[in-house]
C-alpha positions as CSV (number, residue, x, y, z in Angstrom):
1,X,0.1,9.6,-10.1
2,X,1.9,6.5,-9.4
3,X,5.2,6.7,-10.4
4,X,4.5,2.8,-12.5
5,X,1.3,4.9,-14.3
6,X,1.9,4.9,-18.2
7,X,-0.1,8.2,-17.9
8,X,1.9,10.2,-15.5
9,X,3.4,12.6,-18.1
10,X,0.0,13.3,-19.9
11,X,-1.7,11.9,-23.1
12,X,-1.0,13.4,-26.4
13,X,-4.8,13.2,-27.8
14,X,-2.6,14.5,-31.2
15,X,-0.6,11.4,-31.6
16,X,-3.0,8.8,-30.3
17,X,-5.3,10.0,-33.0
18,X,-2.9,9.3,-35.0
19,X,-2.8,5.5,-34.4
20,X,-6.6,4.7,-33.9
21,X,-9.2,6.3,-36.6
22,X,-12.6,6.0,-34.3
23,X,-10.9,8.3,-31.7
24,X,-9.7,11.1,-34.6
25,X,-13.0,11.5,-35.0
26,X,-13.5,12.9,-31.7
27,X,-10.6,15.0,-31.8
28,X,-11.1,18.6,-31.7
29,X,-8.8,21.6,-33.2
30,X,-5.5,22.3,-30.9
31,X,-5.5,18.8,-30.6
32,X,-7.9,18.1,-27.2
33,X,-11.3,16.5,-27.3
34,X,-15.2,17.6,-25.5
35,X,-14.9,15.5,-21.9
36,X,-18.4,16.0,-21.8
37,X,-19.5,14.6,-24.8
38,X,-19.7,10.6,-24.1
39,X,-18.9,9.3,-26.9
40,X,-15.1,11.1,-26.6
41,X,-14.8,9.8,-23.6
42,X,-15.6,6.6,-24.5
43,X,-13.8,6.5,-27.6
44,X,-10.5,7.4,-25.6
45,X,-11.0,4.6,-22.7
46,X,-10.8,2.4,-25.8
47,X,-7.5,4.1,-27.6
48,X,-5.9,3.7,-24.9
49,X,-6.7,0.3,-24.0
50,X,-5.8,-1.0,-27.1
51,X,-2.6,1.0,-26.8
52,X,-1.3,0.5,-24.1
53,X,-2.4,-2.6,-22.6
54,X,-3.5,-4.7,-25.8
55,X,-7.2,-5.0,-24.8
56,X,-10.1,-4.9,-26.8
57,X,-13.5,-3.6,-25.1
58,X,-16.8,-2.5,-25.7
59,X,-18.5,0.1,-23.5
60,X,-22.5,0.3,-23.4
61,X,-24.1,3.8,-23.6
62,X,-25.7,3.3,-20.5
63,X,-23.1,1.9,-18.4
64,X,-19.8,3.9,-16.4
65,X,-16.7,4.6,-18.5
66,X,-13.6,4.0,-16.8
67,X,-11.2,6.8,-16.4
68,X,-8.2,4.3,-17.1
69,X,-5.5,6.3,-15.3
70,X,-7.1,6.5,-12.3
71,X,-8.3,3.0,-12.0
72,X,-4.4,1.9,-13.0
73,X,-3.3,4.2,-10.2
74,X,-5.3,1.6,-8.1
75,X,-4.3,-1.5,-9.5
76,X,-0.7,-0.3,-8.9
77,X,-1.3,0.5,-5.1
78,X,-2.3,-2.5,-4.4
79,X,0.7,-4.5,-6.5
80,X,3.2,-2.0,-4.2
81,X,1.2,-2.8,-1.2
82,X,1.2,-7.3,-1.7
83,X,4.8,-6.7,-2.9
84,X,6.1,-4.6,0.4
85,X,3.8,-6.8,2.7
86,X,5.4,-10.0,1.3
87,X,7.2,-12.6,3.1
88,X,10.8,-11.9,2.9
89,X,12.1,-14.9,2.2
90,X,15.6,-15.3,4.1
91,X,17.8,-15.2,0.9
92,X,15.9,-13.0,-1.2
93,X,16.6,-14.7,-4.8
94,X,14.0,-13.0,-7.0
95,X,12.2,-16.5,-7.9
96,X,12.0,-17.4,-11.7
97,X,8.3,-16.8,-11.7
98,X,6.3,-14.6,-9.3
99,X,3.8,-16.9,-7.1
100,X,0.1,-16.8,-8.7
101,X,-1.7,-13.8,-7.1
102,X,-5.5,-13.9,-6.3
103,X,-7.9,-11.1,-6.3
104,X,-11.5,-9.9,-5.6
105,X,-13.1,-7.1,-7.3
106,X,-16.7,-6.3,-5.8
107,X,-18.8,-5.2,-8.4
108,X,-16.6,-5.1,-11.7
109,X,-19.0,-3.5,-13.5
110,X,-19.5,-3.7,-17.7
111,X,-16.1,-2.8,-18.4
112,X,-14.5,-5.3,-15.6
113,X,-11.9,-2.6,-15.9
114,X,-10.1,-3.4,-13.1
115,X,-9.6,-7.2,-13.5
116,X,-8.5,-6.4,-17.3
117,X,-6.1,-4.0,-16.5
118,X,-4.8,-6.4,-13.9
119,X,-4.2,-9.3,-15.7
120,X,-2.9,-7.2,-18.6
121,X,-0.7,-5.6,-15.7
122,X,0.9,-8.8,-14.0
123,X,0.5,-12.0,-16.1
124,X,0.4,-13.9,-12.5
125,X,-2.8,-12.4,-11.5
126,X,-6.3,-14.2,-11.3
127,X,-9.6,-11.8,-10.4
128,X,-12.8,-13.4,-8.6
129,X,-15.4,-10.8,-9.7
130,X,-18.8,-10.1,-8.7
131,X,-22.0,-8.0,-10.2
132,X,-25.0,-7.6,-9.6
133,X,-26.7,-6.0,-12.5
134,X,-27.6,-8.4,-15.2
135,X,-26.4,-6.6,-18.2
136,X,-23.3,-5.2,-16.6
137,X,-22.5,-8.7,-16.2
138,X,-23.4,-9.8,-19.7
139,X,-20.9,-6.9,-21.5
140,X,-18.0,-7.6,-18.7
141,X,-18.5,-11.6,-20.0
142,X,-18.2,-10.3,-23.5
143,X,-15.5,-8.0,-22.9
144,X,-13.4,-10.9,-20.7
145,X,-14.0,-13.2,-23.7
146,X,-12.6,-11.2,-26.3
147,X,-9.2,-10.8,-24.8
148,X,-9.0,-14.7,-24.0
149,X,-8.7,-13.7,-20.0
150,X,-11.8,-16.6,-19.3
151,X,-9.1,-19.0,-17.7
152,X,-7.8,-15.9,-15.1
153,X,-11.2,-14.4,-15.0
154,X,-14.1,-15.5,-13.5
155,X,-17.4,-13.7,-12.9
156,X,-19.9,-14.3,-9.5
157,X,-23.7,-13.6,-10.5
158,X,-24.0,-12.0,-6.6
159,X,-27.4,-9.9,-7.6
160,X,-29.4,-13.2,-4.9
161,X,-26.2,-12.8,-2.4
162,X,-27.2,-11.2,0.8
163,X,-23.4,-9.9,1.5
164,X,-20.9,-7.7,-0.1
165,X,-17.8,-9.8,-0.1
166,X,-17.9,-13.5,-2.1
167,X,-18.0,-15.5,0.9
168,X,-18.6,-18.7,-0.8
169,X,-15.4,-18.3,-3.0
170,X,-13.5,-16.6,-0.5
171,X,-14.0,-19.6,2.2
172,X,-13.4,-22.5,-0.9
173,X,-10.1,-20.9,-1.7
174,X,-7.4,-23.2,-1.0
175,X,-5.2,-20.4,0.1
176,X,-5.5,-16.8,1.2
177,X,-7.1,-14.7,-1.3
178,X,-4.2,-11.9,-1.8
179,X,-6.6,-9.0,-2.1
180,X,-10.0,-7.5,-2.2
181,X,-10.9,-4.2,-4.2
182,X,-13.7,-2.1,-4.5
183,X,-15.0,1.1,-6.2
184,X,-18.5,1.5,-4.6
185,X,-21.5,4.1,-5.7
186,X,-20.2,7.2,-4.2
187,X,-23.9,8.6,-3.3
188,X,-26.5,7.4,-0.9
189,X,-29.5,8.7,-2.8
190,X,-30.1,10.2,-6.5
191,X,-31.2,13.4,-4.1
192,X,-27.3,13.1,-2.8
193,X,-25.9,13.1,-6.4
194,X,-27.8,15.5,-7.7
195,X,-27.1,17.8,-4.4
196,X,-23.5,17.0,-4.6
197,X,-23.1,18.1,-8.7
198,X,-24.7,21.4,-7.5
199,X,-22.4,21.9,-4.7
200,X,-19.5,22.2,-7.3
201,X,-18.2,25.3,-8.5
202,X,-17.6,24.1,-12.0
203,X,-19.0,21.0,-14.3
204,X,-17.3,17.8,-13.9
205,X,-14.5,17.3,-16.1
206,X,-16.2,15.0,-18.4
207,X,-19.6,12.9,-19.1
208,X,-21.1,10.4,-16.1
209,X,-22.9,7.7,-18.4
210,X,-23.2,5.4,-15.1
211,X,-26.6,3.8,-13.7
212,X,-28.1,4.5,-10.6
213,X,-27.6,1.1,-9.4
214,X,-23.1,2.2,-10.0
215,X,-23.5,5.1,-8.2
216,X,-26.4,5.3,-5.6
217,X,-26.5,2.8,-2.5
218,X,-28.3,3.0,1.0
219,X,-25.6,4.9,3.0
220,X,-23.2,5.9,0.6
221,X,-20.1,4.6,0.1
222,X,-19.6,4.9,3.9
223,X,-22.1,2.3,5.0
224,X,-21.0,0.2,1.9
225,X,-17.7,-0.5,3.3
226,X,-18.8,-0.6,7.0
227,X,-20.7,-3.7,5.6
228,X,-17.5,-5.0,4.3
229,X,-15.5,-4.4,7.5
230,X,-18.3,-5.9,9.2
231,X,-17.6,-9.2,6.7
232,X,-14.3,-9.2,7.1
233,X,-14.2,-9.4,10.7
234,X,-16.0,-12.8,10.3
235,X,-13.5,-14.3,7.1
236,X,-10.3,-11.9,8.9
237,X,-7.2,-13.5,7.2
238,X,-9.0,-15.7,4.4
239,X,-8.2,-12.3,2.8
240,X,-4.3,-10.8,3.1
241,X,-5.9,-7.3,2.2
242,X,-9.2,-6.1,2.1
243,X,-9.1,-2.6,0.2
244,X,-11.6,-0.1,-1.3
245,X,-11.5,3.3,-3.0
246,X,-13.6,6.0,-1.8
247,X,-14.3,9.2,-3.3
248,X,-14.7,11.3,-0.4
249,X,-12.1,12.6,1.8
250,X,-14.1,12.9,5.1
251,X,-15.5,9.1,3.8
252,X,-11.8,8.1,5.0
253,X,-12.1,9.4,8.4
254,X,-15.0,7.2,9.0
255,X,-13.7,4.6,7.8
256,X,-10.6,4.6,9.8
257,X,-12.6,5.2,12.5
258,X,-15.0,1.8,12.4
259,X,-11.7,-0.1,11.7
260,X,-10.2,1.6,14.9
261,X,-13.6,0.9,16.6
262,X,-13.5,-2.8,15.6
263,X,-9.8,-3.3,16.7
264,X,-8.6,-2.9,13.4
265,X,-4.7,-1.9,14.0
266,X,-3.2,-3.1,11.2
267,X,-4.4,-0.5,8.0
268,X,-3.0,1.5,5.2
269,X,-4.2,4.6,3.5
270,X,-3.4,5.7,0.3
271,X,-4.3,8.6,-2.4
272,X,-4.3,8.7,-6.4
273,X,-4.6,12.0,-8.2
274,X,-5.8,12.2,-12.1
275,X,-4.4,15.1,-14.2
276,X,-2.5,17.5,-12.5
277,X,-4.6,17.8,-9.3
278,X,-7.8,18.1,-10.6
279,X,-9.2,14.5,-9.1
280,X,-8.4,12.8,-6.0
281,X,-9.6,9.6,-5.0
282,X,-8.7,8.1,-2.2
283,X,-8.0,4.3,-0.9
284,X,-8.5,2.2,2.5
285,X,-7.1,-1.5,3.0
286,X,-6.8,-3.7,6.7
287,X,-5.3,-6.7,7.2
288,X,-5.4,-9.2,10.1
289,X,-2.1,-10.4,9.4
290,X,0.8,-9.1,11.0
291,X,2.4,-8.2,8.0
292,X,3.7,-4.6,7.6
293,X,3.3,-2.2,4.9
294,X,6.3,1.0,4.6
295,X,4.4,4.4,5.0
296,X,5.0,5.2,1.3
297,X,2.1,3.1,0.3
298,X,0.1,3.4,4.4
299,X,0.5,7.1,5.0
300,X,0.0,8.5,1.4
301,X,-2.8,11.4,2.2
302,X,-1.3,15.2,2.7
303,X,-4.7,16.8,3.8
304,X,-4.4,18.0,7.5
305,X,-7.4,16.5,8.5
306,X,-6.3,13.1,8.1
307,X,-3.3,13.3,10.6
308,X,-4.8,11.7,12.8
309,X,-6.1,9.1,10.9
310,X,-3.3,7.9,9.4
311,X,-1.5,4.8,10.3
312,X,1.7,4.8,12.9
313,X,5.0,4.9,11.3
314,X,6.8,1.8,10.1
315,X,9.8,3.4,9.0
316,X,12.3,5.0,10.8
317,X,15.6,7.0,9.4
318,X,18.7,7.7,11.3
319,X,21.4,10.3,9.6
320,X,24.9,9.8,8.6
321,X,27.1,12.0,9.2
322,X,28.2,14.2,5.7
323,X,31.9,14.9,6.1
324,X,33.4,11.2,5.6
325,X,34.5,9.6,2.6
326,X,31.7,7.0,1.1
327,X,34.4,4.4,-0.1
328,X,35.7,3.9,3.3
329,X,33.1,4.7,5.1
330,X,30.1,3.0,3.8
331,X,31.6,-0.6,4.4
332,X,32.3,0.4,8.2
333,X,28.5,1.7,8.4
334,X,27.5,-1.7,6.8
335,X,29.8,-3.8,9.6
336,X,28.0,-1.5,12.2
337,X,24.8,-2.0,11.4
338,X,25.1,-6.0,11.0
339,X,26.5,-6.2,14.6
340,X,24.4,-4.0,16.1
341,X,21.2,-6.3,14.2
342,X,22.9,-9.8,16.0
343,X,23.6,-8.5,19.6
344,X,20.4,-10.1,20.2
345,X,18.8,-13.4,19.4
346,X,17.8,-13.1,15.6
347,X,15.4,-15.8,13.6
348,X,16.8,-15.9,9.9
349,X,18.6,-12.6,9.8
350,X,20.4,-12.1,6.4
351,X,22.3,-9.1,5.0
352,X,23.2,-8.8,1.3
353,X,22.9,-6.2,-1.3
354,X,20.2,-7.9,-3.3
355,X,17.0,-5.1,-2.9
356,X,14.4,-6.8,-0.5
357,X,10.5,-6.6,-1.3
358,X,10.1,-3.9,1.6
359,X,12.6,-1.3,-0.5
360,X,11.7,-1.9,-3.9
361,X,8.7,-0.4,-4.0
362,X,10.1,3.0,-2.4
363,X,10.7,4.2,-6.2
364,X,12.3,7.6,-4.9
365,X,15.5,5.9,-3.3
366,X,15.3,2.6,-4.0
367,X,18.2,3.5,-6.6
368,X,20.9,4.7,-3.7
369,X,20.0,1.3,-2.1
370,X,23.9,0.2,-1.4
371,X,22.8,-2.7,0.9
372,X,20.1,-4.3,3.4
373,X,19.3,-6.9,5.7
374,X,16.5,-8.4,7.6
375,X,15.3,-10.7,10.3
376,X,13.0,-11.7,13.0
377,X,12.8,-12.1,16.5
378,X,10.0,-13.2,19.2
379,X,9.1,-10.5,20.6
380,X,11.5,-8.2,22.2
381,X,15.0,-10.0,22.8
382,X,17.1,-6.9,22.6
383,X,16.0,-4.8,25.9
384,X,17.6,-5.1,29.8
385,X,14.3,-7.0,30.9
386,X,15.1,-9.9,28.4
387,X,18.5,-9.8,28.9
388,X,17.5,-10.7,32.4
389,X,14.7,-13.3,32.0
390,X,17.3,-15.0,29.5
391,X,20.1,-15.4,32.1
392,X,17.4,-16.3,35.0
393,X,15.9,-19.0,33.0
394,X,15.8,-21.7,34.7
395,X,16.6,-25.9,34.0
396,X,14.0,-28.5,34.6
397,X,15.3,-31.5,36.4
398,X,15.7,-33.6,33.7
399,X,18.2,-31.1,32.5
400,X,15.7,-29.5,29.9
401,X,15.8,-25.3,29.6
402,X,12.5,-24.3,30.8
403,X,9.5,-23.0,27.8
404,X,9.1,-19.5,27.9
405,X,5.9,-18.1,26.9
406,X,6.4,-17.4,23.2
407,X,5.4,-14.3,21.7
408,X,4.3,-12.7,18.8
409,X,7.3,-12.1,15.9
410,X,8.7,-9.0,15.2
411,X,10.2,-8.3,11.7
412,X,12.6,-5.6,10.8
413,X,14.5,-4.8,7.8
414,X,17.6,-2.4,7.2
415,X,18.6,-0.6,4.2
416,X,21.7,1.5,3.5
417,X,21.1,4.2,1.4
418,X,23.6,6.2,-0.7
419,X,24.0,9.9,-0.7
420,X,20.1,10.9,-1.4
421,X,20.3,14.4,0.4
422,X,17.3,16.4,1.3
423,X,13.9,14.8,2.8
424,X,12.0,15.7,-0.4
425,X,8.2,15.1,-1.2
426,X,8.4,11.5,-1.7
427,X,5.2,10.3,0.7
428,X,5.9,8.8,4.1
429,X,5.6,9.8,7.6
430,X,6.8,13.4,9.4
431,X,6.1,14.1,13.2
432,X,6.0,17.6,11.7
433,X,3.1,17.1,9.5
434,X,1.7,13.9,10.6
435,X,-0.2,13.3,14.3
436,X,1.9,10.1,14.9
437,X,0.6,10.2,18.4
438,X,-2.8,9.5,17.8
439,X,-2.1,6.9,15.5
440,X,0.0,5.1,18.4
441,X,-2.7,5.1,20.9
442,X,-4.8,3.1,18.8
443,X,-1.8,0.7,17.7
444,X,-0.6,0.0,21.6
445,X,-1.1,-3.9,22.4
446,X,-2.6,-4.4,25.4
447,X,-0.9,-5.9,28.0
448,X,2.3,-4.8,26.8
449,X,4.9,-4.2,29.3
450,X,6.1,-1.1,30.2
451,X,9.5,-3.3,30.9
452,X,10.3,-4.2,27.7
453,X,10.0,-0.5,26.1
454,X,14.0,0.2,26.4
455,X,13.7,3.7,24.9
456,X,17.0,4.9,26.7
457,X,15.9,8.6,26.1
458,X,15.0,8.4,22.7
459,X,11.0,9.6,23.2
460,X,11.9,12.8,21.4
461,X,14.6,11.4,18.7
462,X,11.1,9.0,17.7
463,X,9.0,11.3,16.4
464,X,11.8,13.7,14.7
465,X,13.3,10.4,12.8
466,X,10.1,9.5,11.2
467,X,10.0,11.6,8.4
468,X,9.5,11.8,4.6
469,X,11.7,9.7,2.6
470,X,14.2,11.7,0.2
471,X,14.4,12.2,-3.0
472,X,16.5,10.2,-5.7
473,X,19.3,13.2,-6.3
474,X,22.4,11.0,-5.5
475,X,25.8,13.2,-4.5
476,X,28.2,9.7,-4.6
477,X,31.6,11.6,-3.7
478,X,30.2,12.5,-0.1
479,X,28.2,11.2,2.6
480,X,25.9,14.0,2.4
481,X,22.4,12.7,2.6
482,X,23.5,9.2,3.4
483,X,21.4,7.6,6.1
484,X,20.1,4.1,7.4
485,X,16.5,3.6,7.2
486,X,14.7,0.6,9.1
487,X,11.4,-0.8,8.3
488,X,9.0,-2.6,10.4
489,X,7.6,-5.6,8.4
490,X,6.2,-7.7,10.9
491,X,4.6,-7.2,14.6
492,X,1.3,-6.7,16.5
493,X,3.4,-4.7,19.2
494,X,3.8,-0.8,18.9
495,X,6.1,-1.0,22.0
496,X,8.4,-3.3,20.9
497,X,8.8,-1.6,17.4
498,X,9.7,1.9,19.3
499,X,12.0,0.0,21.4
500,X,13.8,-1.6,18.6
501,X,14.4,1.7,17.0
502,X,15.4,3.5,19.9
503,X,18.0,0.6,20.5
504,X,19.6,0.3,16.9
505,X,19.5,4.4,16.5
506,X,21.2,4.4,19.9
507,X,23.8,1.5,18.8
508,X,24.4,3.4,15.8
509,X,24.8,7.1,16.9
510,X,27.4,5.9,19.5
511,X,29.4,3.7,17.3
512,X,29.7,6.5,14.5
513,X,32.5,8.6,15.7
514,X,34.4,5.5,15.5
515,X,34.2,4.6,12.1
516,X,35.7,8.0,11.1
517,X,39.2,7.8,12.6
């Protein structure tokens, strides 16, 4: 679960029974309740609600209960995944509001679950929704009403709409809509659901009280989001992230593979488990932006038959040594890693120990964060080729410095992080366990040149370096564990991100012994 999820430790049916009457009903003795009796499970949806979240609903009989850890699980992915993919502003002063945040849910159903749980998440969010069952949209009315969220919520009648995505709203917007999300019928026929539920070794862990119209579309939930990719190609950045769940693993792979096929280079992957393994869902979100998100939130999926499909690395992690003293030493690393970051023409680079969006969702380390920087540059200004074309430039006769073509921005940011030894299980990116070749053929921009890649030998050091982030056990009287890791925030260029880590990690390694005498 996430680590945000108010359910990650388990639910004590015992003591929420306690609190709320209707649901002590439902209780059974040892203090657990009959998942497959409907009325438990919808009695529980509303407990914890009210709970945890101070929302009043009604469910229908007929309509889908929520599982409300899982859907949270989502609702916090994509809060990590706007806040690491945010501008870093140059002087990251946490701003005395957070900026208004716009969202889409596609087919919110008669709960609206998800925009509830939003809004009653992060008092700066506003959900677009959209339904197409009549009734579904008369309960999720009701239920918006009665927990005064009509201002922050508004619901799209799309039952005459001939496409997926709100394209009307979406184009009106004033701005880019921050997100999409989706939880589309899993099956692509009532034969396919009924198939599926006797494909399973065991029931399902509690009651389906959905409609045919939430669960069964043409296609599945495969061609459902192919439509939506389809969309989004035509809107592209009206939308910062298009995302959807799916419920399928092998529904990701083909996925990933129509965004690959449609040029699609910049997507994210992510996983939410329920209980203690016993569901998985699974998540999808592309963006057309340049905008980066850290592999903790774009490489989340363990199963081996998504290596391949995952996204390339953005993060990269180079070792301090473990036998110096951190007092001493620390600041030197610091000094080290700010020069090495300004031997090259920088946009806006800033170093400071106040925690930058990119870190602060990285909830396994972001404690040992002792400081970080970031910046920009256009393109690659770091390698022998620029270095060259800089001092060849020539002067116009009026005395003018000749335009150069100007290229795409590159954003990095730097983090040193304190003592966090081992490599733990927090998710990220291992050339051990993760195909990071095959997600870098389908990154490459074409036309880059082979010039500007100034790898200097450090082909192999790549793939070893990007690996899982460590766990939060912090040993401060030592070094041990103590490393730099650098993020990619910004870039359409896979070359020039390999270059830039191969330069710093080079820069780095070789000014080390130094710092130690």
């Amino acid at each position: 679960m996430h680590p945000k999820n108010v359910y990650r430790n388990g639910i004590s049916f015992s003591q929420l029974a306690k609190e709320y009457p209707s649901f002590a009903k439902c209780l059974k003795a040892g203090g657990s309740i009959n998942f497959q009796d409907p009325e438990s499970i919808r009695q529980l949806a509303k407990a914890l609600l009210k709970r945890d979240f101070n929302l009043e609903i009604e469910l229908p009989e007929d309509r889908l209960c929520p599982a409300i850890p899982n859907r949270l699980n989502y609702i916090l992915w994509i809060a990590d995944l706007l806040t690491d993919t945010h501008e870093c502003n140059p002087t990251p002063t946490p701003p005395s509001s957070p900026p208004r945040v716009t969202g889409v849910d596609i087919g919110t159903g008669a709960s609206a679950i998800y925009p509830l749980l939003g809004c009653a998440s992060f008092p700066h969010w506003h959900l677009i929704v959209t339904e197409i069952d009549t009734t579904s949209i008369s309960h999720a009315s009701k239920n918006i009403a009665e927990n005064s969220l009509e201002k922050r919520i508004t619901i799209v009648d799309a039952s005459s709409s001939a496409s997926i995505l709100p394209t009307a709203e979406i184009t009106a917007s004033p701005s880019p809509i921050d997100f999409t999300m989706c939880n589309p019928p899993f099956y692509s026929s009532v034969n396919d659901m009924l198939a599926s539920a006797k494909l399973k070794s065991v029931p399902p862990l509690s009651a389906c009280t959905g409609t045919t119209t939430e669960m069964v579309t043409e296609g599945g939930e495969v061609a459902f989001v192919t439509r939506m990719v389809d969309e989004s190609l035509i809107l592209r950045e009206k939308v910062r992230w298009y995302t959807s769940m799916l419920g399928k693993l092998s529904s990701v792979e083909k996925v990933v593979d129509k965004l690959r096929e449609c040029g699609v280079a910049n997507y994210v992957v992510g996983e939410f488990v329920q209980g203690v393994g016993k569901t998985k869902r699974w998540a999808v979100g592309w963006s057309f932006g340049d905008r980066r998100a850290g592999d903790h939130i774009s490489r989340q999926p363990t199963a081996h038959s998504l290596r391949s499909h995952l996204p390339f690395p953005t993060t990269f992690r180079i070792e301090l040594p473990t036998d110096a003293a951190l007092p001493t030493f620390l600041p030197r690393v610091e000094a080290l890693v700010k020069a090495s970051c300004t031997d090259f023409p920088t946009d806006n680079f800033v170093w400071n120990s106040i925690r930058l969006p990119c870190f602060a969702t990285m909830y396994g380390v972001v404690e040992n964060l002792y400081s970080n920087g970031n910046g920009e540059t256009s393109g690659n200004t770091w390698s022998r080729a620029a270095r060259r074309r800089r001092k060849k430039a020539t002067v116009t006769e009026s005395g003018d410095m000749a335009e150069e073509n100007v290229e795409p921005k590159f954003g990095f940011a730097v983090g040193i992080f304190i003592g966090a030894s081992g490599r733990g299980n927090t998710p990220g990116a291992s050339a051990k366990d993760h195909d990071a070749s095959a997600s870098r053929k389908h990154e490459a921009k074409e036309g880059s040149k082979e010039e500007d890649k100034d790898t200097s030998g450090e082909t192999d050091a790549w793939d070893h370096d990007f690996i899982s982030l460590p766990a939060s056990s912090v040993e401060v009287e030592s070094s041990k564990g103590s490393f730099v890791l650098v993020r990619r925030t910004r870039g359409v260029d896979q070359v020039v991100w390999e270059s830039f880590c191969g330069m710093l990690r080079r820069k780095i390694v070789e000014g080390l012994p130094k710092l130690k005498n």
